[in-house]
C-alpha positions as CSV (number, residue, x, y, z in Angstrom):
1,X,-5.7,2.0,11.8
2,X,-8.4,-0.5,12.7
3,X,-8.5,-3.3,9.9
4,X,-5.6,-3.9,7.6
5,X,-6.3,-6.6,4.2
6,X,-2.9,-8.7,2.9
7,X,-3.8,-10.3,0.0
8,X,-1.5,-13.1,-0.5
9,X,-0.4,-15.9,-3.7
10,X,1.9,-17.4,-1.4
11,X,5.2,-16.1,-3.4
12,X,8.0,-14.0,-2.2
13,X,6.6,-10.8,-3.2
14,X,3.4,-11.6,-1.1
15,X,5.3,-12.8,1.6
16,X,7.2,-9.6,1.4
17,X,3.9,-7.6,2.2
18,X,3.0,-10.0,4.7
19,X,5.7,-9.1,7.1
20,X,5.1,-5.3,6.5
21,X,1.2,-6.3,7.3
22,X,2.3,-7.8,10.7
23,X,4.5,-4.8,11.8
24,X,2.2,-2.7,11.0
25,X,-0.7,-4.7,12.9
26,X,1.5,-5.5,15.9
27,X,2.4,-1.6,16.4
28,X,-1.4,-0.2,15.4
29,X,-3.2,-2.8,17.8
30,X,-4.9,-3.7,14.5
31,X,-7.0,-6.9,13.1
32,X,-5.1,-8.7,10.0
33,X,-6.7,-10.7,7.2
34,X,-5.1,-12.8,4.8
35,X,-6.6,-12.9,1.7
36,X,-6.2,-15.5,-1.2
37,X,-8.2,-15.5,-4.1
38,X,-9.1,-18.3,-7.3
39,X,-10.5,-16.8,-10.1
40,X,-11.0,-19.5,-13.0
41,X,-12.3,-18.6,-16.8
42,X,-15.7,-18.9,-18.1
43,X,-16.0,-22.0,-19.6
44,X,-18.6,-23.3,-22.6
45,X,-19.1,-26.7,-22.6
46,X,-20.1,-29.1,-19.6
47,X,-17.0,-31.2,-20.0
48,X,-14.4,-28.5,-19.7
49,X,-16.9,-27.2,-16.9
50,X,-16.5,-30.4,-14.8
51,X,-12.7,-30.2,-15.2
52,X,-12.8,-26.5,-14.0
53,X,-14.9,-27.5,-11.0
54,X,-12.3,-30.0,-10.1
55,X,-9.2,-27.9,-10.4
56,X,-10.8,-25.5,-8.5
57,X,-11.9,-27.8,-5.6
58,X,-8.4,-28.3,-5.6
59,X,-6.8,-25.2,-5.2
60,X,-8.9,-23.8,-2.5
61,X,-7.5,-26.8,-0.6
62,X,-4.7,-26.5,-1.0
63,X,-5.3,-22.5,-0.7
64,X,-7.0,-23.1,3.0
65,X,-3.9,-25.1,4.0
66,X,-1.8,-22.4,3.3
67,X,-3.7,-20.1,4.6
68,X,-4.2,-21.9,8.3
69,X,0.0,-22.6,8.3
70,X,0.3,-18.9,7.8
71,X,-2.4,-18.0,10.9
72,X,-0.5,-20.4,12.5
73,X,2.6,-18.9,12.2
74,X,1.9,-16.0,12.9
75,X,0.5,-17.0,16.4
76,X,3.3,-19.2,17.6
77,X,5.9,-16.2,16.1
78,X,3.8,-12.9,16.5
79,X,1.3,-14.2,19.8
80,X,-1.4,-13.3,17.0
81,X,-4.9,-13.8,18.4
82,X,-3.1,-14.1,22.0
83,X,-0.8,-11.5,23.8
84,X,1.0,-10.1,20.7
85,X,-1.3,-7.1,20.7
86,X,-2.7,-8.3,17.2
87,X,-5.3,-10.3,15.8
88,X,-5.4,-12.5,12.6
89,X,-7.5,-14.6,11.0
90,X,-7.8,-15.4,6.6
91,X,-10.2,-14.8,3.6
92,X,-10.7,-17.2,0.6
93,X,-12.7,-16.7,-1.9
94,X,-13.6,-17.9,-5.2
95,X,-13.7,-14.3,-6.9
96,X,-11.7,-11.1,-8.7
97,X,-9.6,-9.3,-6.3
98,X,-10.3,-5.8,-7.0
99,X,-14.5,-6.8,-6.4
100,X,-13.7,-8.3,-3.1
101,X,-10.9,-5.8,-1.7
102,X,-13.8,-3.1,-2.4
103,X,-16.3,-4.8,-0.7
104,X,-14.0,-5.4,2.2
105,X,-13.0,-2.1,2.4
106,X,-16.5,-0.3,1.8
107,X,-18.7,-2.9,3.8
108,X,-16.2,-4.4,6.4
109,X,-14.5,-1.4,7.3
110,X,-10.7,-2.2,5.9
111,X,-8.7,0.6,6.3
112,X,-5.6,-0.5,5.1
113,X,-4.7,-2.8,1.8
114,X,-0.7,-4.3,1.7
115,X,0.4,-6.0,-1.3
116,X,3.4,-7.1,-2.8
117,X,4.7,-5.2,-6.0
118,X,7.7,-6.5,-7.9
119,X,10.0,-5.1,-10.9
120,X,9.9,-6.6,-14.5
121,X,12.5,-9.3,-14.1
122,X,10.6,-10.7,-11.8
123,X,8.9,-14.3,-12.2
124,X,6.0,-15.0,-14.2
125,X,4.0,-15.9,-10.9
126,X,5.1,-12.9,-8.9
127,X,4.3,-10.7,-11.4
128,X,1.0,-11.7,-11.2
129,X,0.8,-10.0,-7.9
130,X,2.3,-6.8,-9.1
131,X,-0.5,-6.9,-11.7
132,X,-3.2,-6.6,-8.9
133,X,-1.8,-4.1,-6.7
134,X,-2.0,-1.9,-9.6
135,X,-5.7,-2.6,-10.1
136,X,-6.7,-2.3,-6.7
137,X,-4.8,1.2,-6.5
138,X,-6.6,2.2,-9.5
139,X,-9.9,0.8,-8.7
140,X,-10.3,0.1,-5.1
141,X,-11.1,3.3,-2.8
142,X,-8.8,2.4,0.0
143,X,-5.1,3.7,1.5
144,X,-3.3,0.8,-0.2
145,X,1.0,-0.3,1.0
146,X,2.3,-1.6,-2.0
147,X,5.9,-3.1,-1.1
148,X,8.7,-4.0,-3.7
149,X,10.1,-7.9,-3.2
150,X,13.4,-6.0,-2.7
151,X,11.9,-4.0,0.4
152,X,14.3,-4.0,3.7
153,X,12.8,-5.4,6.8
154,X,9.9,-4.0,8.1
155,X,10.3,-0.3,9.5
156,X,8.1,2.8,9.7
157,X,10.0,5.3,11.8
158,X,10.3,8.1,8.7
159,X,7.7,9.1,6.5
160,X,8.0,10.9,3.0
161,X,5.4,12.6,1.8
162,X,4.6,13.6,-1.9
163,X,3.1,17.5,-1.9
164,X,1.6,19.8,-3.9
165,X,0.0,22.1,-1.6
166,X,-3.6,20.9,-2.3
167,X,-6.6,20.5,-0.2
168,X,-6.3,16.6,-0.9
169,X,-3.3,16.4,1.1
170,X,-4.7,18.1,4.2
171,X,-6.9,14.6,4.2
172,X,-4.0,12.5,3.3
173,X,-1.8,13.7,5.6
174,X,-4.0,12.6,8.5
175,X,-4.0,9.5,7.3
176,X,0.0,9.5,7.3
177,X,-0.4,11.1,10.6
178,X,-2.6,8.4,11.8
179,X,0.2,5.6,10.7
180,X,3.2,7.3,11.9
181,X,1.7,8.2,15.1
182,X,1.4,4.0,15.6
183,X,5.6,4.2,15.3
184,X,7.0,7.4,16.4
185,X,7.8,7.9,13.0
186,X,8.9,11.4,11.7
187,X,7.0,13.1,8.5
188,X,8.5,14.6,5.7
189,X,6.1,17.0,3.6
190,X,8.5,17.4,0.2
191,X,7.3,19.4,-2.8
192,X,9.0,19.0,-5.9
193,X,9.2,21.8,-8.0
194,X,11.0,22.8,-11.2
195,X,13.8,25.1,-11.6
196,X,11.3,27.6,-13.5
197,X,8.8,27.8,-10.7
198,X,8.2,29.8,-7.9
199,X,9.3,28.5,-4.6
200,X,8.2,28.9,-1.4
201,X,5.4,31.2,-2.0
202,X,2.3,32.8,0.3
203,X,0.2,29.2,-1.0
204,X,3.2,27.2,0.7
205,X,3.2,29.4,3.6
206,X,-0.6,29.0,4.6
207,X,-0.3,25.1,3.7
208,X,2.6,24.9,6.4
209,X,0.3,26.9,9.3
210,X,-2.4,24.9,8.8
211,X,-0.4,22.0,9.1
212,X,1.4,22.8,12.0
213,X,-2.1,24.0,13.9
214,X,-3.9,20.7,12.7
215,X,-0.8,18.9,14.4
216,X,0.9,20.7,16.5
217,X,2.7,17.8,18.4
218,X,3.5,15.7,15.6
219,X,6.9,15.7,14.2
220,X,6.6,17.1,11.0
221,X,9.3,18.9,8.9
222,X,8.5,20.7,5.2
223,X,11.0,20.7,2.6
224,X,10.8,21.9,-0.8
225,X,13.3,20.0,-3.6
226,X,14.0,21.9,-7.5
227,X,14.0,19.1,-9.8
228,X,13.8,18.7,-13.3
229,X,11.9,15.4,-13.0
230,X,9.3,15.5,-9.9
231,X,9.4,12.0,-9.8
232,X,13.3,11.3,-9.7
233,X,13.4,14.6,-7.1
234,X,11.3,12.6,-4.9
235,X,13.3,9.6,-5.0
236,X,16.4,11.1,-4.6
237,X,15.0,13.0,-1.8
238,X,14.1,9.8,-0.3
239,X,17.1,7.9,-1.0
240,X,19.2,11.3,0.6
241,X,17.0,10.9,4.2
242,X,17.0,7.4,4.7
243,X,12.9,7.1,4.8
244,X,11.2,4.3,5.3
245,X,7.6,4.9,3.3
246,X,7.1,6.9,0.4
247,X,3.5,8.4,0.3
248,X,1.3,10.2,-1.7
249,X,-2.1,10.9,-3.0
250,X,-3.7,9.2,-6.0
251,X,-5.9,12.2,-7.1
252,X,-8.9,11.4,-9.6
253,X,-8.0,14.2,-12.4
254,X,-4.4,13.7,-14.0
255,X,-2.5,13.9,-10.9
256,X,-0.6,10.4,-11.8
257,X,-0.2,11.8,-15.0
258,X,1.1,15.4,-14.1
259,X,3.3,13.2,-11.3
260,X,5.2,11.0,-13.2
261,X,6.1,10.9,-16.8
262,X,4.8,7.2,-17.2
263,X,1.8,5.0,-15.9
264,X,1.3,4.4,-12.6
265,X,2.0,0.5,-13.7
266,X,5.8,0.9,-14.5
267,X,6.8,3.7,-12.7
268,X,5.3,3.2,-8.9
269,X,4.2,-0.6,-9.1
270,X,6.4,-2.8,-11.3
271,X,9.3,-0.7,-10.9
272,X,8.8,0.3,-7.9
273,X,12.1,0.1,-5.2
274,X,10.6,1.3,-2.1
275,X,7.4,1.0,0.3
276,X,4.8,3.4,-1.8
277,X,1.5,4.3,0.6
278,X,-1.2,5.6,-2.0
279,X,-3.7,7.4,-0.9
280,X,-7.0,8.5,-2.4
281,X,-7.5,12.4,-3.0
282,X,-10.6,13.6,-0.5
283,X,-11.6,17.4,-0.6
């Protein structure tokens, strides 16, 4: 966990993802950016151009400022960019956000997206944010935090991960290794399966061994939970163990849709009630 992106609006649900950005920075040793955004419509005549050209002038301002109190904060609070064991510093950019995170992530080495998400009764303005962290999990190739205005303070001591035995979560895992390894944190590998499948079979089995070679001083435990629903077996798993982060991998062929009954949208972002760490599937 080298470089971690917080893109930020300034409302409670960014702020949200902003402390969760910090903890996680402070414990990994890692560099934060901030990252605000202004991203006007095309405009046809000159007139309406001119006034466009002004607002915007205006907002990345009054953006900037923002941004340099938040720095600022975070040094006089955190010891960012002095002894705190973290360093910060802020992105602004006239631009869309999914074009930019990539860019970050692909060309500037970004390992780690956190974002706000909030649930439908949310404000206007902070469901704006809610908005993008689902098109950066959808289009952006990066691990990506997403963290619910309602989130608790800031912990990552118990990790729950999302299974199906694949090869994709071999890679995903390490990634959840590589995060919980920055807080002590203990792992939970939980597969959901319905009351008409097989359990605990010889594909389970070889999943756990290689696991428990791969990381043999890492405190991971395997659990396997009969649900009707995988998605509400997970959660009550989850709720049942106290855990701090719910992960999983975002796989490129159906695997939202073979997940969870409903989009990714309103059943992990908008509605979403605890920290979700998506990950992308890798062979």
């Amino acid at each position: 966990m080298r470089k971690i992106l917080c893109p930020t609006d300034f409302s409670g649900t960014s702020g949200k993802a902003v402390e969760y950005a910090v903890h996680i920075a402070q414990h990994a040793g890692a560099h934060l950016t901030l990252l605000h955004v202004v991203h006007l419509p095309i405009v046809d005549t000159s007139e309406t151009a001119l006034v466009a050209s002004e607002l915007l002038g205006e907002q990345m301002r009054t953006a900037a400022e923002k941004l340099k109190a938040m720095v600022l904060h975070m040094e006089e609070k955190f010891g960012a960019n002095r002894d705190g064991g973290f360093t910060c510093d802020y992105i602004l950019k006239e631009a869309l956000l999914t074009d930019i995170a990539e860019q970050l992530s692909k060309k500037e080495g970004y390992d780690l997206i956190v974002m706000g998400t909030t649930g439908v009764d949310s404000t206007m303005e902070e469901l704006l944010i809610g908005s993008n962290t689902e098109a950066v999990i959808e289009e952006v190739k990066c691990s990506v935090l997403s963290v619910p205005v309602s989130a608790p303070a800031p912990r990552v001591e118990h990790i729950v991960y999302a299974s199906d035995y694949s090869p994709e979560d071999i890679q995903a895992i390490k990634e959840v290794v590589s995060l919980g390894s920055c807080f002590g944190a203990t792992i939970d590998v939980v597969h959901v399966v319905k009351g008409r499948e097989k359990q605990d079979g010889e594909e389970a089995a070889a999943f756990r061994a290689e696991l428990k070679e791969l990381f043999p001083n890492v405190p991971l435990t395997f659990h396997e939970v009969t649900s009707k629903h995988r998605d509400e077996g997970l959660n009550d798993y989850y709720t049942q163990v106290g855990g701090d982060v719910l992960a999983l991998v975002r796989r490129e062929k159906g695997f939202l849709k073979s997940l969870f009954s409903q989009s990714l949208a309103e059943r992990m972002t908008y509605q979403a009630k605890v920290p979700l760490l998506v990950l992308h599937g890798k062979k």
